[in-house]
SERO-4910 file (N, C-alpha, C, O; in steps of 0.05 Angstrom, whole numbers):
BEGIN
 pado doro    nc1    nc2    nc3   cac1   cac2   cac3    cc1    cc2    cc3    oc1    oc2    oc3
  Unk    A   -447   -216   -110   -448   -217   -139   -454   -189   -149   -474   -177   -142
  Unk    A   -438   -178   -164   -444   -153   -188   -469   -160   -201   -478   -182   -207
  Unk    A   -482   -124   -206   -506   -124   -208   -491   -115   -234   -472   -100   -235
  Unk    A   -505   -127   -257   -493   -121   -283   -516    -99   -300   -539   -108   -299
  Unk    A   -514    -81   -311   -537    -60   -317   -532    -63   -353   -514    -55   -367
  Unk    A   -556    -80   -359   -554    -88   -379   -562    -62   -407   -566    -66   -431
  Unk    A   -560    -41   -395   -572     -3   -412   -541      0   -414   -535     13   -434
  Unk    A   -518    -10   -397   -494      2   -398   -476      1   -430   -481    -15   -448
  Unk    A   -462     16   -431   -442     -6   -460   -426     -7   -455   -417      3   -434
  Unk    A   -410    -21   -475   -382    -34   -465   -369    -15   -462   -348    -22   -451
  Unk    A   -369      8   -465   -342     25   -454   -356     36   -426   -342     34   -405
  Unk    A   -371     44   -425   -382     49   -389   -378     25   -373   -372     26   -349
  Unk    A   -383     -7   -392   -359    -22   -357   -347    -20   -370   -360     -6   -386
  Unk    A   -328    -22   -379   -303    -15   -378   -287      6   -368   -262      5   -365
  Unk    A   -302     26   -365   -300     53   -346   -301     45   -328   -281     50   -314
  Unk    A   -320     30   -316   -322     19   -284   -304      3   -272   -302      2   -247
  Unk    A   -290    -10   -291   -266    -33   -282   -240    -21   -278   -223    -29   -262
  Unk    A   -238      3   -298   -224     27   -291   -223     36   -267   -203     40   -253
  Unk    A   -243     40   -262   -243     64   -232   -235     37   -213   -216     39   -198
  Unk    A   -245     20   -215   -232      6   -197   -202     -7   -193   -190    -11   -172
  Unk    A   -195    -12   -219   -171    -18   -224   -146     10   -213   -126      8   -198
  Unk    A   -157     35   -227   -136     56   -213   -142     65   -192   -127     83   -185
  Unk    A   -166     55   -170   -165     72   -153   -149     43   -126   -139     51   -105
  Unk    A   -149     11   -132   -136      4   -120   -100      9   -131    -83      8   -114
  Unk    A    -95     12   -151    -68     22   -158    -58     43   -147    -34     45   -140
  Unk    A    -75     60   -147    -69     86   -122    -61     79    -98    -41     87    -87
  Unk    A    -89     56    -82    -83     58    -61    -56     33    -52    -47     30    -29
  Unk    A    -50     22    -73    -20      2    -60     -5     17    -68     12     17    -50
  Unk    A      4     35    -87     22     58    -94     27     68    -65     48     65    -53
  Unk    A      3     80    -55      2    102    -29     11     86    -14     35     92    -14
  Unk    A      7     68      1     13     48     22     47     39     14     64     45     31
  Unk    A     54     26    -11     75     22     -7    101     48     -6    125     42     -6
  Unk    A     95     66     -5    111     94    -10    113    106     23    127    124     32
  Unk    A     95     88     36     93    106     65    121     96     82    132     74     80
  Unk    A    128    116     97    159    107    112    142    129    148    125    146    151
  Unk    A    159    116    162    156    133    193    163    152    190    157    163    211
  Unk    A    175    171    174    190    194    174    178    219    173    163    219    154
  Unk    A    177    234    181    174    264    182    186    282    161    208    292    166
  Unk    A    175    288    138    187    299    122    194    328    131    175    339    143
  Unk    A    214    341    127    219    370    135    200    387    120    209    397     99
  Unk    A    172    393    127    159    411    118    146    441    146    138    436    168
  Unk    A    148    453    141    129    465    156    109    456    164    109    445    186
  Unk    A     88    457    151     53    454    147     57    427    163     44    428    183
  Unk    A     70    405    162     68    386    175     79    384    203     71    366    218
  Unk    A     95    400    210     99    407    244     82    424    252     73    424    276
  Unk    A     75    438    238     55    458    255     23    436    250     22    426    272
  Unk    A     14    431    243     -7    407    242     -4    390    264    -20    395    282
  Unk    A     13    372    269     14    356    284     23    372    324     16    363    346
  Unk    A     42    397    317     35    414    346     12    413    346      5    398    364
  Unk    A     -9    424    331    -34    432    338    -54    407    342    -74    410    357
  Unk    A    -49    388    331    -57    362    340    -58    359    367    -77    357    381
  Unk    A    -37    358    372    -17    355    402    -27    367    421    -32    356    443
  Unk    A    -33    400    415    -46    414    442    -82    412    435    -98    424    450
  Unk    A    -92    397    413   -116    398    426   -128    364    439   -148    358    451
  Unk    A   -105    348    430   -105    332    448   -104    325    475   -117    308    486
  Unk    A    -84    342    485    -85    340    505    -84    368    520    -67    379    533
  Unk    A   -110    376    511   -131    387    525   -120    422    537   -124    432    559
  Unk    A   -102    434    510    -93    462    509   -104    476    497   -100    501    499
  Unk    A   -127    461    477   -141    480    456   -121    488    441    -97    483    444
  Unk    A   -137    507    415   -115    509    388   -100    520    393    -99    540    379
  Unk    A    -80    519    415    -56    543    408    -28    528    397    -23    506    387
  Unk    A    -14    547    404     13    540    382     29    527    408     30    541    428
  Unk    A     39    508    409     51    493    441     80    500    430     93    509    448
  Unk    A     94    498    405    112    499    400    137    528    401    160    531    393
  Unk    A    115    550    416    128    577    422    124    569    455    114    549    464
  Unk    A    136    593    469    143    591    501    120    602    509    109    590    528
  Unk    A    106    628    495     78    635    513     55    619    503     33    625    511
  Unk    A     57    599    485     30    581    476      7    598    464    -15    595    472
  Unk    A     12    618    444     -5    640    431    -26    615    426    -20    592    422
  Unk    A    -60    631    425    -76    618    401    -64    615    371    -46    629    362
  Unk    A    -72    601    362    -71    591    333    -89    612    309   -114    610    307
  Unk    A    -78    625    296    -98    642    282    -97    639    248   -109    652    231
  Unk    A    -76    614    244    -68    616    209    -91    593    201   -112    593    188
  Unk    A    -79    576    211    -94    551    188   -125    539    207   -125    535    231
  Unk    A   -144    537    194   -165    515    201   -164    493    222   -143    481    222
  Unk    A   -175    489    232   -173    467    259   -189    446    243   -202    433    260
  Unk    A   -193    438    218   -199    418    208   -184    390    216   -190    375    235
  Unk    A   -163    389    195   -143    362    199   -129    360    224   -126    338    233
  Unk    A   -117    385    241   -106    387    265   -133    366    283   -128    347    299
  Unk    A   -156    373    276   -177    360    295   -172    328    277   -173    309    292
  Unk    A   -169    324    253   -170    298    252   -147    280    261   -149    255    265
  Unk    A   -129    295    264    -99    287    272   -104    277    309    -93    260    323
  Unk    A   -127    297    316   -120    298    347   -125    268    361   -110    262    379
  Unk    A   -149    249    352   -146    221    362   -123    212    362   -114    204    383
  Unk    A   -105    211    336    -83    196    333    -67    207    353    -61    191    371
  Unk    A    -62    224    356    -39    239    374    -44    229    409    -27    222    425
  Unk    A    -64    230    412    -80    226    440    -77    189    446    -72    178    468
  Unk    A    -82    178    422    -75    148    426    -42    138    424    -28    126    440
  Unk    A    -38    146    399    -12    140    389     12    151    392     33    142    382
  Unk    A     12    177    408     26    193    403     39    206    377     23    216    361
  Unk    A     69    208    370     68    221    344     80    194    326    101    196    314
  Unk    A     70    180    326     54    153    306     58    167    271     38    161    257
  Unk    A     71    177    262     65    193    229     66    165    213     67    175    191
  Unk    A     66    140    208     66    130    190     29    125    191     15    126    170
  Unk    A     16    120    221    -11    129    230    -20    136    213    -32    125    195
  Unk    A     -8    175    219    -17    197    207    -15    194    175    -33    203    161
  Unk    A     -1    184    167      6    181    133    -22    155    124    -29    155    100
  Unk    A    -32    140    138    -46    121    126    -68    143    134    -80    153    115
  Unk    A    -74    150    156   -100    165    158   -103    181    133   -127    182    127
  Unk    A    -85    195    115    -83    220     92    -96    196     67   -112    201     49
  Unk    A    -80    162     74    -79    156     49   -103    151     52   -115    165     36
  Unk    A   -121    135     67   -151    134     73   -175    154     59   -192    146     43
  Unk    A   -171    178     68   -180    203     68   -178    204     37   -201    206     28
  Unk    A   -159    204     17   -152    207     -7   -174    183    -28   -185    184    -50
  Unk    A   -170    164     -8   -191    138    -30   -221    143    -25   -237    143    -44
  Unk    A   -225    148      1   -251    169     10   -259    181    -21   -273    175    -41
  Unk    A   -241    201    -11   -246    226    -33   -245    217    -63   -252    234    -80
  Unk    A   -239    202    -68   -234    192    -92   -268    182   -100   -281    184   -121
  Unk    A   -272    173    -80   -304    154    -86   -324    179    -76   -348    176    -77
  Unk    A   -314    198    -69   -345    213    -66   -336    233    -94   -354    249    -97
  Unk    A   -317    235   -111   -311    243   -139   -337    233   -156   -353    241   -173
  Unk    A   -331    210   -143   -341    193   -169   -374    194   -160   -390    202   -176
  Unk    A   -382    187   -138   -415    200   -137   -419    231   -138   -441    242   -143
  Unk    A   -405    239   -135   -407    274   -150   -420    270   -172   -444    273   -178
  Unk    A   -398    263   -186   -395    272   -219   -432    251   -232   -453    256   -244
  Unk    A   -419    231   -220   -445    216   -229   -478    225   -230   -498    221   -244
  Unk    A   -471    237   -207   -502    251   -203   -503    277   -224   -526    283   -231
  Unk    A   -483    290   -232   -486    315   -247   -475    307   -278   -473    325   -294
  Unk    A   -466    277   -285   -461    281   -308   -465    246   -312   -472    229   -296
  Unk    A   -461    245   -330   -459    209   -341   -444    190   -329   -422    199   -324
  Unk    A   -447    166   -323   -430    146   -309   -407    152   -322   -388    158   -308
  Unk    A   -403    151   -350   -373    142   -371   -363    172   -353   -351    168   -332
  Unk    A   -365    190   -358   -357    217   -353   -339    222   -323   -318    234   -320
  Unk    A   -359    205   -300   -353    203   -277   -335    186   -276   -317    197   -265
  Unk    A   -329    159   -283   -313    134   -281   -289    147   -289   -271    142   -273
  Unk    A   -280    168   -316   -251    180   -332   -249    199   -306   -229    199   -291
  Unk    A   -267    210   -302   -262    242   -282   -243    221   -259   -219    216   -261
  Unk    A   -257    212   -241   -241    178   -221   -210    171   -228   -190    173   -213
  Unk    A   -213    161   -254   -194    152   -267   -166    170   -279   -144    159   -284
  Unk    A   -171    189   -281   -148    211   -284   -141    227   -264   -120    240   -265
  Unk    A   -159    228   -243   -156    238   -216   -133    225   -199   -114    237   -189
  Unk    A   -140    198   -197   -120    166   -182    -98    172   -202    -77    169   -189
  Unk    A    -94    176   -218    -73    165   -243    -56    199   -235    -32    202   -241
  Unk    A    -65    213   -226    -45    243   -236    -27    240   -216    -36    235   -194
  Unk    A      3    243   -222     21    248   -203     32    283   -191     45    300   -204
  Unk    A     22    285   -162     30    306   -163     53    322   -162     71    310   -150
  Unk    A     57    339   -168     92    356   -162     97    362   -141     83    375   -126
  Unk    A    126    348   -134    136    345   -103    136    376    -95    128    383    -73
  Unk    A    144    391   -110    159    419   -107    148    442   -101    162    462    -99
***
């Protein structure tokens, strides 16, 4: 049962029904948009090589040249979050695409305890709510 905060006003829930309303709209948006496909990007082959060799156990280098140089451009952040999937599933990208969409609703809810702690519920719930709602540019 919802704990109803009787100090609130009607437009702060209603803020709140918001955030929840766009941030599951986001996430069936995200889910239904996902396909197996590999889009032709850079950043996304070189991510998932680097996935690949620290999976199985090359450390960060680049597997996708003939001498296997270290890796010196991008962060071993997501390559390291990528590396379970790769190690279980192999190259699984529709996986990889729910793991991003996951990560995104994550982030969406620690938005919203951000903001909350440094500004007003109503303030935090719109900040949430226009965040889920913005479409970004493919290009």
């Amino acid at each position: 049962m919802a704990v109803v905060d009787p100090n609130a006003s009607k437009l702060e829930r209603f803020a709140r029904k918001g955030v929840l309303l766009s941030v599951l709209f986001f996430a069936v948006l995200s889910m239904a948009a996902l396909d197996h496909e590999l889009k032709v990007q850079h950043d996304s082959g070189v991510y998932i090589a680097l996935a690949k060799s620290l999976s199985s156990g090359q450390g960060y280098r680049e597997i996708f040249y003939a001498d296997s140089p270290l890796h010196t451009l991008y962060p071993p952040v997501f390559p390291l979050l990528l590396a379970p999937l790769t190690y279980f599933r192999g190259l699984d990208f529709l996986a990889m695409k729910v793991m991003v969409v996951v990560m995104a609703i994550l982030a969406l809810y620690l938005t919203y305890v951000f903001h909350r702690a440094v500004t007003s519920d109503l303030i935090a719930c719109l900040v949430v709510i226009f965040t889920a709602s913005s479409i970004p540019n493919p290009s």
